[in-house]
N, C-alpha and C positions, 0 to 999 in steps of 0.2 A: 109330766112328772114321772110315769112308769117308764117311760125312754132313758130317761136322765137318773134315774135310780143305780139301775146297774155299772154306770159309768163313772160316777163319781163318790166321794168319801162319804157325804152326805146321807142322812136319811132323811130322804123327800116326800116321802109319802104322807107322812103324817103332820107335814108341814103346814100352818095357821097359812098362808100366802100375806101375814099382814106385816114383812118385812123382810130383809135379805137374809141368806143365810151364808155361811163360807165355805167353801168345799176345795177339794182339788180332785185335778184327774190323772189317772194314774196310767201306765202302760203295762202292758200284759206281763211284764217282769215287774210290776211295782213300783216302776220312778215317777217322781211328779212331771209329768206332761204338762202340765197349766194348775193353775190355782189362781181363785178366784168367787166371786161374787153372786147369788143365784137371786134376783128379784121378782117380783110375783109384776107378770105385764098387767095390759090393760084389760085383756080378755082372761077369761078364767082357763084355757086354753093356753096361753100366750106364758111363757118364759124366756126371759134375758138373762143373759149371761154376762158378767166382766171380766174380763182377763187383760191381762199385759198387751198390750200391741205386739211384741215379740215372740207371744207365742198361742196369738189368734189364728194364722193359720196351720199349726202343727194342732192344734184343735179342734178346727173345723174338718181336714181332712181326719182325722181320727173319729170326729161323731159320722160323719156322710160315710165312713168304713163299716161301721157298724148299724147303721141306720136300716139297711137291706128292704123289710116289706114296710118298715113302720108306717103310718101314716102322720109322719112329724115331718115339718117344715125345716130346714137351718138353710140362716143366713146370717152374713155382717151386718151388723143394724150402724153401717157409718155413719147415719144421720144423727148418731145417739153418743153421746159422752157421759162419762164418771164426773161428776164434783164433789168435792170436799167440805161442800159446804151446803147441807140439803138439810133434810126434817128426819130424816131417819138412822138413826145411830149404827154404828159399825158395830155386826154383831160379835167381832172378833175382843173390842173391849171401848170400853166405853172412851175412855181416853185418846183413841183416836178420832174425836170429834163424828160430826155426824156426814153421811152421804147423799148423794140422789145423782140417779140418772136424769139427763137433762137435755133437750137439744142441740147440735153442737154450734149455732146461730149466739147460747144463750151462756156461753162458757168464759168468763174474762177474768177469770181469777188465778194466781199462782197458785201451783201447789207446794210449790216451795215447804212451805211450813207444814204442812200433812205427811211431806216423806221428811221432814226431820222428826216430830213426832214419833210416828211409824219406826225411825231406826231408833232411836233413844228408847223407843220400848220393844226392841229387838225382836219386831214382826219384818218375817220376810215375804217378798210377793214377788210373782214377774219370774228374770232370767235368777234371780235369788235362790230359787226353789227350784229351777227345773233339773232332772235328774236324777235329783235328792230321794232318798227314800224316808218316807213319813214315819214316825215313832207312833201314831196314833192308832 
C-alpha cells in the first residue's frame, strides 16, 4: 500500500481492504496513464490492480520505473479476470452493479450490459481516459 500511495489518485493508506477502491494513475505532467480498480488480495501484503488491457502494459512499465529499492513484487496476474457480476459493489456507484475478480477458467458471461450501464451513466475507463487530465 505505501508503494502504491505515491502513484496513484487514491488514498490508500487508510484503506478498510474490505472492498475496492477506484483510483487512476497519472504521469509526471498529470495525464491519466491508467485508471482503474485497487482490490485487497489474498494475503494482507498482496494487492491487485484492474485496469484496461490497453493500458496494462504502459502501467506496468511506469510501476517497475519507479519501483527502484522497494521490496514490492509486480506482475500480470493473466490467470485473473474482472466480472460484472460478483459480491462486491463498484465503489464508483452503485448502479453499476457489482464486481469480483475471478479466475479466467471461471468467466462466461457478456459484459455487454455493464459497459452499456457504465456509458448511460457517463463513467469513463480504459483508452476513455487515457491522457485526460483529472478535474479531481
Amino acid at each position: 500500500q505505501k508503494f502504491l500511495q505515491s502513484y496513484c489518485t487514491s488514498d490508500i493508506i487508510g484503506w478498510d481492504r474490505v472492498g475496492p477502491i477506484a483510483t487512476a494513475f497519472l504521469t509526471r505532467q498529470g495525464r491519466v496513464l491508467a485508471d482503474g480498480m485497487i482490490y485487497p488480495g489474498e494475503k494482507d501484503d498482496q494487492i491487485l490492480l484492474e485496469v484496461a488491457e490497453v493500458q496494462k502494459a504502459a502501467l506496468m512499465k511506469h510501476l517497475k520505473l519507479y519501483k527502484m529499492r522497494s521490496a514490492v513484487t509486480i506482475r500480470a496476474a493473466s490467470e485473473l479476470t474482472v466480472s460484472a457480476s460478483g459480491d462486491t459493489m463498484d465503489p464508483r456507484t452503485k448502479a453499476l452493479g457489482a464486481r469480483a475478480i475471478i479466475p479466467n477458467s471461471l468467466d462466461l458471461e457478456d459484459d455487454s450490459d455493464y459497459t452499456r450501464r457504465r456509458l448511460t451513466l457517463g463513467i469513463g475507463e480504459g483508452n476513455e481516459l487515457t491522457n485526460a487530465i483529472p478535474l479531481q
